[in-house]
VEXBA-188552 format. One record per residue (C-alpha): residue in three letters; residue number from 1; x, y negated, z negated. Coordinates in nm, 2 decimals, always signed. Layout:
% VEXBA-188552
<voke><residuo>ALA</residuo><num>NUM</num><c1>X</c1><c2>Y</c2><c3>Z</c3></voke>
...
% end
This chain:
% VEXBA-188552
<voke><residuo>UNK</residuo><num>1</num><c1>+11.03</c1><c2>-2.98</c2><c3>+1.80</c3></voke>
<voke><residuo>UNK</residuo><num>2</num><c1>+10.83</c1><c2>-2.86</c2><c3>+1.50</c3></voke>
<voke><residuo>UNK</residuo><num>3</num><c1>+10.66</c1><c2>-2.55</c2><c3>+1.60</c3></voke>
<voke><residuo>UNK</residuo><num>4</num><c1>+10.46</c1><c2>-2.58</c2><c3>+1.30</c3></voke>
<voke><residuo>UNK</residuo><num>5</num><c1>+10.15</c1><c2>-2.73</c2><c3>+1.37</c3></voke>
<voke><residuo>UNK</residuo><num>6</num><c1>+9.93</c1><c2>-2.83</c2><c3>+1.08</c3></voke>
<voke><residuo>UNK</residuo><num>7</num><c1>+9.61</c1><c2>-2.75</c2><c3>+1.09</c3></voke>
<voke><residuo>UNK</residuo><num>8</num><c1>+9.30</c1><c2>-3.01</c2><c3>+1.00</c3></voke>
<voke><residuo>UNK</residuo><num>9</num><c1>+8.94</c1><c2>-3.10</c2><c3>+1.04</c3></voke>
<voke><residuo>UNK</residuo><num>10</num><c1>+8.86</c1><c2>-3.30</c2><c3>+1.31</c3></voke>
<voke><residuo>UNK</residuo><num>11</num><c1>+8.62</c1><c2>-3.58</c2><c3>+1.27</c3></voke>
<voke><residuo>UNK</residuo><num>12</num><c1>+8.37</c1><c2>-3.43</c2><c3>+1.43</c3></voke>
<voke><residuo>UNK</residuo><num>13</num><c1>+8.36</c1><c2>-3.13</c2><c3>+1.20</c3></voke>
<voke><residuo>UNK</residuo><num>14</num><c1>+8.33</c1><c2>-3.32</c2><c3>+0.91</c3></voke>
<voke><residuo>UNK</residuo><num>15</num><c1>+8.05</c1><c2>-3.54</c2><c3>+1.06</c3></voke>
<voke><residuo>UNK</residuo><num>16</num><c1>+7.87</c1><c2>-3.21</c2><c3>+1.12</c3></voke>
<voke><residuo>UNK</residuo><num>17</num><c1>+7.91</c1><c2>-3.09</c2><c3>+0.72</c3></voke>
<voke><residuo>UNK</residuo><num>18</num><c1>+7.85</c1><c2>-3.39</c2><c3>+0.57</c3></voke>
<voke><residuo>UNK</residuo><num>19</num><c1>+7.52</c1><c2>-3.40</c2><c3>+0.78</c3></voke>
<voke><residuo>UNK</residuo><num>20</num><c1>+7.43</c1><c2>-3.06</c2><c3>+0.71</c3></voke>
<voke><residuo>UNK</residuo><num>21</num><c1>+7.49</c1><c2>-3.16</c2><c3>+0.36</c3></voke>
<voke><residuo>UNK</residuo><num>22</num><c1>+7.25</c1><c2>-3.47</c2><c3>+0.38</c3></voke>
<voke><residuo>UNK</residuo><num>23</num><c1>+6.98</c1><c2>-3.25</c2><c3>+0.52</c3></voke>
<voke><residuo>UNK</residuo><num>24</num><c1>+6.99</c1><c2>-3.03</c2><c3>+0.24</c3></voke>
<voke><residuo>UNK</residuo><num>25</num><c1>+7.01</c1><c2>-3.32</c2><c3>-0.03</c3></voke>
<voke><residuo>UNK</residuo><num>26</num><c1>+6.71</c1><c2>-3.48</c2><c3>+0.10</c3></voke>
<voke><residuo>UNK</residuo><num>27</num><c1>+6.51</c1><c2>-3.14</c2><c3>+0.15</c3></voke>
<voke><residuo>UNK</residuo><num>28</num><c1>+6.60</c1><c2>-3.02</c2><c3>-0.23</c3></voke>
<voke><residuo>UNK</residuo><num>29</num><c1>+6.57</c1><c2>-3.37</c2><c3>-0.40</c3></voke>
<voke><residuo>UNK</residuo><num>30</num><c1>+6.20</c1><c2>-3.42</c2><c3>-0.39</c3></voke>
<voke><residuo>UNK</residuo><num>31</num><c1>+6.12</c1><c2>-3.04</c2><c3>-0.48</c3></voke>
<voke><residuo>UNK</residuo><num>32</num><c1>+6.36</c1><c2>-3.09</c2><c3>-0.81</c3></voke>
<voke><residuo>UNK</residuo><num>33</num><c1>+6.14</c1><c2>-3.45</c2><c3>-0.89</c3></voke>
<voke><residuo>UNK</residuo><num>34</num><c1>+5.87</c1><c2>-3.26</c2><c3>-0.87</c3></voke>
<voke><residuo>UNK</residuo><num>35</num><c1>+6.00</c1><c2>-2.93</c2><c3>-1.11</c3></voke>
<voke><residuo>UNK</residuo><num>36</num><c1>+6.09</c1><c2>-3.21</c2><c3>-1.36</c3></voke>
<voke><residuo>UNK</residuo><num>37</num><c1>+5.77</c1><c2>-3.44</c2><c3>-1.35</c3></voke>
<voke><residuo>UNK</residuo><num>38</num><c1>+5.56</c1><c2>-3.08</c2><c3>-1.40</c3></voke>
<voke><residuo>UNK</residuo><num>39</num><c1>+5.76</c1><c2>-3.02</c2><c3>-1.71</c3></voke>
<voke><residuo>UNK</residuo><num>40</num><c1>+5.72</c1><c2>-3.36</c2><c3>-1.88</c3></voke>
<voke><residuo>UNK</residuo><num>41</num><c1>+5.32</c1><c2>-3.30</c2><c3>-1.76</c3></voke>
<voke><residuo>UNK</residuo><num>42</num><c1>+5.36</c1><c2>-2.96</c2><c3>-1.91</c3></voke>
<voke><residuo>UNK</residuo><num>43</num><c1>+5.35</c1><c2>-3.14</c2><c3>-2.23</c3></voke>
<voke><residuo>UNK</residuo><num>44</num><c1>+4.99</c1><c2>-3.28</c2><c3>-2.25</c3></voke>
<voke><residuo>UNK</residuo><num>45</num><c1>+4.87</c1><c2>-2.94</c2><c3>-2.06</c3></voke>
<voke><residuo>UNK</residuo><num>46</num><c1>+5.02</c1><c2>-2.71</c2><c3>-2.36</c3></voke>
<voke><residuo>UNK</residuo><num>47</num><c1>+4.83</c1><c2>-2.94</c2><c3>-2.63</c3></voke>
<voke><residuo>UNK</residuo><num>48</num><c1>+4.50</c1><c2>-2.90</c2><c3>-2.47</c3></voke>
<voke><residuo>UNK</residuo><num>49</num><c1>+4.61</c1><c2>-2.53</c2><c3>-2.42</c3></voke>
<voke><residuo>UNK</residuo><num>50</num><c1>+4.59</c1><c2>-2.50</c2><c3>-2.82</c3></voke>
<voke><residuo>UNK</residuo><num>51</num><c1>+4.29</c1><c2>-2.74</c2><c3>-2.85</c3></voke>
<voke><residuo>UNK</residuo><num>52</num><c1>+4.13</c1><c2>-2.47</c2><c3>-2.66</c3></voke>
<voke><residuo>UNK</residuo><num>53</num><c1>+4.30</c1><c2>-2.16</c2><c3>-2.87</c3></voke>
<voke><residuo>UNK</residuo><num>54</num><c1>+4.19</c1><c2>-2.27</c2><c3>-3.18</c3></voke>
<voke><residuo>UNK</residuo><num>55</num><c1>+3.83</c1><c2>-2.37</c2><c3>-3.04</c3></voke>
<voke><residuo>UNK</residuo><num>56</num><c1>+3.83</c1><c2>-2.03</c2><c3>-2.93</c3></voke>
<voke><residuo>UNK</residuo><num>57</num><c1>+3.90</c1><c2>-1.85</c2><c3>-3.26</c3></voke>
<voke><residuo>UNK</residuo><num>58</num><c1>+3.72</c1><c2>-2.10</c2><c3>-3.46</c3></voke>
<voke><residuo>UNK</residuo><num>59</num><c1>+3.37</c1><c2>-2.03</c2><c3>-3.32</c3></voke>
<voke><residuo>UNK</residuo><num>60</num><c1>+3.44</c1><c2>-1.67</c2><c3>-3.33</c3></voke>
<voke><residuo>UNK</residuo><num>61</num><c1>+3.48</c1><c2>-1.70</c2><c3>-3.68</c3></voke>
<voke><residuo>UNK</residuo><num>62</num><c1>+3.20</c1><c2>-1.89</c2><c3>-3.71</c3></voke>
<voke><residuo>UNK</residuo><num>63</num><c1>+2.97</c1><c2>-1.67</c2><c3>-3.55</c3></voke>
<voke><residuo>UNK</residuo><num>64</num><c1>+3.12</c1><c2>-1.34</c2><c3>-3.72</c3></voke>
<voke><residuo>UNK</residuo><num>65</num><c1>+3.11</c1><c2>-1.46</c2><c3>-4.10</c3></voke>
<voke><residuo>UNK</residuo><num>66</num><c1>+2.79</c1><c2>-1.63</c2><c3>-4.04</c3></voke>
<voke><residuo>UNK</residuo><num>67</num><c1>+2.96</c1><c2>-1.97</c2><c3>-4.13</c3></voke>
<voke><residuo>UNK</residuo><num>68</num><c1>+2.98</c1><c2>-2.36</c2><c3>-4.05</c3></voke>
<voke><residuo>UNK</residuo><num>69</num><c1>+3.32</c1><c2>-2.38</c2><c3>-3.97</c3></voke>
<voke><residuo>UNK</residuo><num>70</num><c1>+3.56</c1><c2>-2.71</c2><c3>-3.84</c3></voke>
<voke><residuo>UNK</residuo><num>71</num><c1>+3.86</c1><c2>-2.82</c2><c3>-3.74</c3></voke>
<voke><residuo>UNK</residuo><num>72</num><c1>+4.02</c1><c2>-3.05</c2><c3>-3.95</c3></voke>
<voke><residuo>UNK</residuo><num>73</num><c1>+4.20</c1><c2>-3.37</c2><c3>-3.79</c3></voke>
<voke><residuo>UNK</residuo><num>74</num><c1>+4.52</c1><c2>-3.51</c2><c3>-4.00</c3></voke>
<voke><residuo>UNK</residuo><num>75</num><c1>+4.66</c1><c2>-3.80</c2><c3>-3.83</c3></voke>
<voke><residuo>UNK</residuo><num>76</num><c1>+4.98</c1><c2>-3.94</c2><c3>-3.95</c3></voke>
<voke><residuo>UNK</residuo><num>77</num><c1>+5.02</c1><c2>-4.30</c2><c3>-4.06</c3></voke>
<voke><residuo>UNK</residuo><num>78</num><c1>+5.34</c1><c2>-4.33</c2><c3>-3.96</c3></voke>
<voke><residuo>UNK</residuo><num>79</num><c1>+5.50</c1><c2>-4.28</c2><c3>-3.57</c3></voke>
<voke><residuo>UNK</residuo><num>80</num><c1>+5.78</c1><c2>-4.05</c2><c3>-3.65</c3></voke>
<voke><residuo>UNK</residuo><num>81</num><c1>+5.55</c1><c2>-3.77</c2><c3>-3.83</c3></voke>
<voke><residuo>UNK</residuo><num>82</num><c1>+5.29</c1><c2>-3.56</c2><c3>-3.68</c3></voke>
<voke><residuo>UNK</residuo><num>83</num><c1>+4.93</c1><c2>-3.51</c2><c3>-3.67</c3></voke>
<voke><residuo>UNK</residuo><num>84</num><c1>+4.76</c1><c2>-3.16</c2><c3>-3.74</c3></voke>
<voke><residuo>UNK</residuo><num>85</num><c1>+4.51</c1><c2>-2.99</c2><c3>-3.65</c3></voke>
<voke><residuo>UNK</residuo><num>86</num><c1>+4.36</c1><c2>-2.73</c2><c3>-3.90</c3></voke>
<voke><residuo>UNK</residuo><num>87</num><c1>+4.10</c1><c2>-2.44</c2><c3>-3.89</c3></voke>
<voke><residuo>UNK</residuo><num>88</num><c1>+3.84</c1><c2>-2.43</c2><c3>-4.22</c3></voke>
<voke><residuo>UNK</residuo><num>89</num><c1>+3.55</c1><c2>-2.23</c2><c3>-4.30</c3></voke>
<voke><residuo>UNK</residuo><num>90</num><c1>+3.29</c1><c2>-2.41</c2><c3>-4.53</c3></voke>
<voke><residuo>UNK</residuo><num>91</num><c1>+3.23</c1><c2>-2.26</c2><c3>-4.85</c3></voke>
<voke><residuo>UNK</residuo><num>92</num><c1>+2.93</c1><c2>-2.30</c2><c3>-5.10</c3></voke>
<voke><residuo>UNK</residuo><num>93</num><c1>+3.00</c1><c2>-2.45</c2><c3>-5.39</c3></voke>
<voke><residuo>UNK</residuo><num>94</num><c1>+2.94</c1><c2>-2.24</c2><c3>-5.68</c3></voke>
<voke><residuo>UNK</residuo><num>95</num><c1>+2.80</c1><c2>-2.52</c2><c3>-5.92</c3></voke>
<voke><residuo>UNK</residuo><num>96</num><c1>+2.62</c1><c2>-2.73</c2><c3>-5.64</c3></voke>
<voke><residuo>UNK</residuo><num>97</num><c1>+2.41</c1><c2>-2.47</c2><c3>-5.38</c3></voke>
<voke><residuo>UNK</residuo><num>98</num><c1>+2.37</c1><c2>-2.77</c2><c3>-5.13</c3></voke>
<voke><residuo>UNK</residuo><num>99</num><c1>+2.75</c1><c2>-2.90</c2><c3>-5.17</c3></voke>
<voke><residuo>UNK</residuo><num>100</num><c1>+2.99</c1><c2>-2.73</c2><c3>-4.93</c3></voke>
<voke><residuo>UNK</residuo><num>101</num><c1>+3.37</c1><c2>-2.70</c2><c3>-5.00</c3></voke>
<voke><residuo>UNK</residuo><num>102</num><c1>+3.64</c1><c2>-2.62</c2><c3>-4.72</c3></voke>
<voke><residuo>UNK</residuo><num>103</num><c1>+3.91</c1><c2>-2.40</c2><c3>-4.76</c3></voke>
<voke><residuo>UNK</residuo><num>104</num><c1>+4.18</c1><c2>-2.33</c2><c3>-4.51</c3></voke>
<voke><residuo>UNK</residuo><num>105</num><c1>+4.13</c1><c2>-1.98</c2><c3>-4.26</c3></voke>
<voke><residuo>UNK</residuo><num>106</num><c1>+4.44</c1><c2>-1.77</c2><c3>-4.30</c3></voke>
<voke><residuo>UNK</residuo><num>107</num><c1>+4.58</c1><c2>-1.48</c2><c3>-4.04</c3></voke>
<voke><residuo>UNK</residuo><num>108</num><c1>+4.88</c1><c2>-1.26</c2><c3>-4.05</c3></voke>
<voke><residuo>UNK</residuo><num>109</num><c1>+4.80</c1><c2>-1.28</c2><c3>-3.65</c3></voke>
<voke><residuo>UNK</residuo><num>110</num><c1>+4.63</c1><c2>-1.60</c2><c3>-3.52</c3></voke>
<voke><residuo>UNK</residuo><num>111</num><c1>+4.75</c1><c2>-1.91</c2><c3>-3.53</c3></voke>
<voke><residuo>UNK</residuo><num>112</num><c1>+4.50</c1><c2>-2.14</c2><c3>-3.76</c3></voke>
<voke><residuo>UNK</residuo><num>113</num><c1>+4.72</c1><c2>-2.50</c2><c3>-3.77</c3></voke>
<voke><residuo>UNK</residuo><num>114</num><c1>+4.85</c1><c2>-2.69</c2><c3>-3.44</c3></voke>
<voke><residuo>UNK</residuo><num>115</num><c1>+5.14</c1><c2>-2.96</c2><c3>-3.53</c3></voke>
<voke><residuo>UNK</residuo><num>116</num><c1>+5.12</c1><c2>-3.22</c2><c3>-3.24</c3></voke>
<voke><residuo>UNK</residuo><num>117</num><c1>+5.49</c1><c2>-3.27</c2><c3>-3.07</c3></voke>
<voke><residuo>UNK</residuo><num>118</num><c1>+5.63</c1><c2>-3.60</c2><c3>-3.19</c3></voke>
<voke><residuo>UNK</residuo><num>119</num><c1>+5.53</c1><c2>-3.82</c2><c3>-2.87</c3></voke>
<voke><residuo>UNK</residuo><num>120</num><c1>+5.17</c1><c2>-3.70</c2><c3>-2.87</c3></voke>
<voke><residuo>UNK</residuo><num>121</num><c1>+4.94</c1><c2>-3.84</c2><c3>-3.12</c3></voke>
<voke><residuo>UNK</residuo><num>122</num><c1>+4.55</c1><c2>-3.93</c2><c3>-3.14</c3></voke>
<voke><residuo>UNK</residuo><num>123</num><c1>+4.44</c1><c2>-4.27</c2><c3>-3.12</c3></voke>
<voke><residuo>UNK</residuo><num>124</num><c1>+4.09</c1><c2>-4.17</c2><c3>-3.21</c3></voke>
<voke><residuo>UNK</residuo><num>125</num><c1>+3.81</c1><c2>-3.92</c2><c3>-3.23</c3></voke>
<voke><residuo>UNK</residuo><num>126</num><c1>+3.46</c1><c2>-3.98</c2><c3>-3.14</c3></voke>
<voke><residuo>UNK</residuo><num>127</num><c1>+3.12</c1><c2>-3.83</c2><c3>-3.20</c3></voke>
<voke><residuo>UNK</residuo><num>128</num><c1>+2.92</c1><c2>-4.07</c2><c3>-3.01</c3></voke>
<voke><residuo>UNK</residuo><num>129</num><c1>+2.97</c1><c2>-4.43</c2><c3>-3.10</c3></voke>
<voke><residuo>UNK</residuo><num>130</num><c1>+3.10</c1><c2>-4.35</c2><c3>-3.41</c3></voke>
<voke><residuo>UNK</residuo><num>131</num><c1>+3.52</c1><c2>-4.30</c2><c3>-3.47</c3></voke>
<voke><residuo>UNK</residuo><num>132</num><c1>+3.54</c1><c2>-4.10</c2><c3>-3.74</c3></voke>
<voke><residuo>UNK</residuo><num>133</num><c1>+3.91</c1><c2>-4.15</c2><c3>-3.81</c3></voke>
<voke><residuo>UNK</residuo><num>134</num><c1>+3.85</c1><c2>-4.51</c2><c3>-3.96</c3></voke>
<voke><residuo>UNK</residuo><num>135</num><c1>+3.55</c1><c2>-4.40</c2><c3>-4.15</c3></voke>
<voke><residuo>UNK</residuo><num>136</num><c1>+3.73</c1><c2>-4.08</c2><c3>-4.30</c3></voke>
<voke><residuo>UNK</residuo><num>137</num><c1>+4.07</c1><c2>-4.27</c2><c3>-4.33</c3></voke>
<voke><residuo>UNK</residuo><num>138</num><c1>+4.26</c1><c2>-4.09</c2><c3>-4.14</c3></voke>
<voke><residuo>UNK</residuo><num>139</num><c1>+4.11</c1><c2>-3.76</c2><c3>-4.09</c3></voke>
<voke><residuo>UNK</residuo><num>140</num><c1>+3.83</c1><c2>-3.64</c2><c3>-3.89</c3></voke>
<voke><residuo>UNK</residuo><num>141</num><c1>+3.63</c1><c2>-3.31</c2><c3>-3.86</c3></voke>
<voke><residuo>UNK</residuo><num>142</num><c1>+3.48</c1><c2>-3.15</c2><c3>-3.56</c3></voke>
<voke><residuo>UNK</residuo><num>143</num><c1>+3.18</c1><c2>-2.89</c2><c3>-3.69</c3></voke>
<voke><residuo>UNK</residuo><num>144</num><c1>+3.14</c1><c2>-2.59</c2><c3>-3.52</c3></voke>
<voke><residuo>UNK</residuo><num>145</num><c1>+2.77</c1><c2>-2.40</c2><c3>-3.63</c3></voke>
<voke><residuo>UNK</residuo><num>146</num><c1>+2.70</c1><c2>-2.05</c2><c3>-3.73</c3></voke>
<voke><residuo>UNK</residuo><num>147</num><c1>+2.62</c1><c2>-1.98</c2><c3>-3.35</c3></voke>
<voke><residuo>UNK</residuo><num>148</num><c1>+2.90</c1><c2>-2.12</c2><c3>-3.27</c3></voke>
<voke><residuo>UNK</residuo><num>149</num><c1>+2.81</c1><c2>-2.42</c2><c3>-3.07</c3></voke>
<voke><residuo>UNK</residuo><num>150</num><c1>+3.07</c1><c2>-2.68</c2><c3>-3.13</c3></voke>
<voke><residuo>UNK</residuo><num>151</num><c1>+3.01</c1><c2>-3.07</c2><c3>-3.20</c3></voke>
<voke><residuo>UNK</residuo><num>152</num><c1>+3.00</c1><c2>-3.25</c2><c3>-2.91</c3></voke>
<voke><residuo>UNK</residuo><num>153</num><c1>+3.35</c1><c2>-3.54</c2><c3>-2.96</c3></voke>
<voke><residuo>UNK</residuo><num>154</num><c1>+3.53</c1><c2>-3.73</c2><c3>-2.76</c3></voke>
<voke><residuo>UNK</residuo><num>155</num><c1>+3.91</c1><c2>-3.72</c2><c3>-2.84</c3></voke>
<voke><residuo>UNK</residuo><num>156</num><c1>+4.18</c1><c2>-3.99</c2><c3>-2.73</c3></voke>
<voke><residuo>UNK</residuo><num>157</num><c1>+4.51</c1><c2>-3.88</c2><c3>-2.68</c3></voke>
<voke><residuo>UNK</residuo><num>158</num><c1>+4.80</c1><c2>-4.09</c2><c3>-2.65</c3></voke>
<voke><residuo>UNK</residuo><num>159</num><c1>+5.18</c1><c2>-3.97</c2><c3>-2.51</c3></voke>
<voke><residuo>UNK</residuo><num>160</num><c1>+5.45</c1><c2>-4.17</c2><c3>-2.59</c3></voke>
<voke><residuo>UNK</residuo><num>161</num><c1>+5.75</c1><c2>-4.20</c2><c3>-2.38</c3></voke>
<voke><residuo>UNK</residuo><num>162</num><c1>+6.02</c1><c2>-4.51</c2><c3>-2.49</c3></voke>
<voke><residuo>UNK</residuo><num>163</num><c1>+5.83</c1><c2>-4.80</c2><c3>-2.34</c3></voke>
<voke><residuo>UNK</residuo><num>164</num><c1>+5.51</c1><c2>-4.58</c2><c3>-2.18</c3></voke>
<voke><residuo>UNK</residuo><num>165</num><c1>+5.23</c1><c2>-4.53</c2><c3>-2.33</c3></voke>
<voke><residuo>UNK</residuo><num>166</num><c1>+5.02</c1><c2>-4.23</c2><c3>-2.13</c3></voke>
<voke><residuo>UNK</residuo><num>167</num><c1>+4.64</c1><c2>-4.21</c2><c3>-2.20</c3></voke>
<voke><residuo>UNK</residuo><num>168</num><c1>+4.43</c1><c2>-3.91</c2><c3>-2.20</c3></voke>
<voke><residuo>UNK</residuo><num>169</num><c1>+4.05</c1><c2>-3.81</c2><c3>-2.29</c3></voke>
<voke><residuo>UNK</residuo><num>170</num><c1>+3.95</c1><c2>-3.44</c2><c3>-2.46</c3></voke>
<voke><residuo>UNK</residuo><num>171</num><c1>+3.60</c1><c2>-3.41</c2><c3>-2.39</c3></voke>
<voke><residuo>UNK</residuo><num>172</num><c1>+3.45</c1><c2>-3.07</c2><c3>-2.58</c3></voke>
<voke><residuo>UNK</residuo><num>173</num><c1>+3.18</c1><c2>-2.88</c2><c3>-2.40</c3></voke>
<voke><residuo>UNK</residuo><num>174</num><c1>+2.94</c1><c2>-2.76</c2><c3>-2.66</c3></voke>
<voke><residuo>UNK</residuo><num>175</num><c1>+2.83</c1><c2>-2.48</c2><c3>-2.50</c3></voke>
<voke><residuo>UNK</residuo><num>176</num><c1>+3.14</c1><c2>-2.36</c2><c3>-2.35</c3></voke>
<voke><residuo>UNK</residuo><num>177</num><c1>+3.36</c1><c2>-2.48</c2><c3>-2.66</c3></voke>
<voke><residuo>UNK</residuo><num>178</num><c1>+3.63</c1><c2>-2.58</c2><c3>-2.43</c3></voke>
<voke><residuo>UNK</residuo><num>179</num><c1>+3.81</c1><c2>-2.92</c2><c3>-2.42</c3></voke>
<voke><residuo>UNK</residuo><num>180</num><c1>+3.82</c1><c2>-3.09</c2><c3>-2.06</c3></voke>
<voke><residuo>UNK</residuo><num>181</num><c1>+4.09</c1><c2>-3.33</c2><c3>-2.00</c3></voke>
<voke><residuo>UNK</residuo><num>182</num><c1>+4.06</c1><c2>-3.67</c2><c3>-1.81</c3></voke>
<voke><residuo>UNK</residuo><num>183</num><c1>+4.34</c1><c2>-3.92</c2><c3>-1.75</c3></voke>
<voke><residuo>UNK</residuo><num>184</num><c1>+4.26</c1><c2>-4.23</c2><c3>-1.94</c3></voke>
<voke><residuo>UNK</residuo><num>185</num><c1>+4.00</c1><c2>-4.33</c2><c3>-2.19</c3></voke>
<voke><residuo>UNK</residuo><num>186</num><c1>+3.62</c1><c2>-4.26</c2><c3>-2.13</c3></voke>
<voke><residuo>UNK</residuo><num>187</num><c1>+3.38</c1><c2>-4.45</c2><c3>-2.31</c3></voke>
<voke><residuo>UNK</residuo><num>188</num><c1>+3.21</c1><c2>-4.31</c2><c3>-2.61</c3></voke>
<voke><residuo>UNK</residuo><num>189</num><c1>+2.89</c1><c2>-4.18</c2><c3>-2.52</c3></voke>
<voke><residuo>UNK</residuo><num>190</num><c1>+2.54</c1><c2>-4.37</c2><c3>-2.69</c3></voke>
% end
């Protein structure tokens, strides 16, 4: 007789790992769905994070040069560029005392121009009824006053993934100067 006996895993004991395994699959899986769906969300949450930055340092501008200020709304024509958002100061015009001119705030330290990401991109910006990206062509302008309350627009944001097409609303407070998000389009107020 062979008095080496080989040793191997009964079927019980590989019925109780391949359980044990199970349990942990399905007690991971839904946390790691979850870690990935935040970061796709993450997206849309760091846009109006900077919609709120630039708010921010606009108005204080405004209210420390004593200025009309606005941000500046570039939108692409095409779906592979991007749309930007930039800060300006209004400027007289020398020749013309009631003509104001806009030139571009620069900082060594703050950050004055947002570049959308690729899949985000706004379908339109409202100041009541009015969307003033077909009358400007392209462009639109949220003022922000000398005390730094900011115009009161409706923004629509769009993300793109492949075949969905996310919708989202940036309401500014203009008070507060803060954009609000809501999921979907609102309506444009009277």
């Amino acid at each position: 007789m062979n008095n080496k006996a080989k040793k191997a895993f009964t079927l019980i004991e590989i019925m109780v790992v391949l359980s044990i395994i199970v349990l942990m699959t399905t007690i991971i899986s839904p946390r790691l769905f979850r870690l990935f769906k935040k970061k796709d969300q993450g997206n849309i949450n760091t846009v109006l994070r900077e919609f709120n930055n630039l708010v921010t340092i606009i108005r204080q501008e405004a209210v420390e040069k004593q200025k009309i200020c606005r941000l500046s709304f570039k939108i692409s024509k095409t779906v592979q560029d991007r749309d930007i958002i930039t800060m300006q100061i209004m400027q007289k015009d020398k020749d013309n005392e009631n003509k104001f001119n806009p030139e571009k705030i620069y900082s060594e330290y703050l950050k004055t121009e947002y570049i959308l990401p690729v899949n985000i991109k706004i379908e339109a910006v409202y100041n009541g009824k009015q969307n003033l990206l077909e009358e400007n062509k392209g462009e639109a302008f949220c003022y922000i006053s000398k005390d730094g309350l900011v115009q009161d627009i409706l923004i629509y944001i769009a993300k793109i993934n492949e075949d969905l097409k996310d919708k989202y609303s940036f309401k500014v407070d203009p008070f507060l100067g803060e954009f609000i998000m809501t999921q979907g389009y609102l309506k444009p107020e009277k």
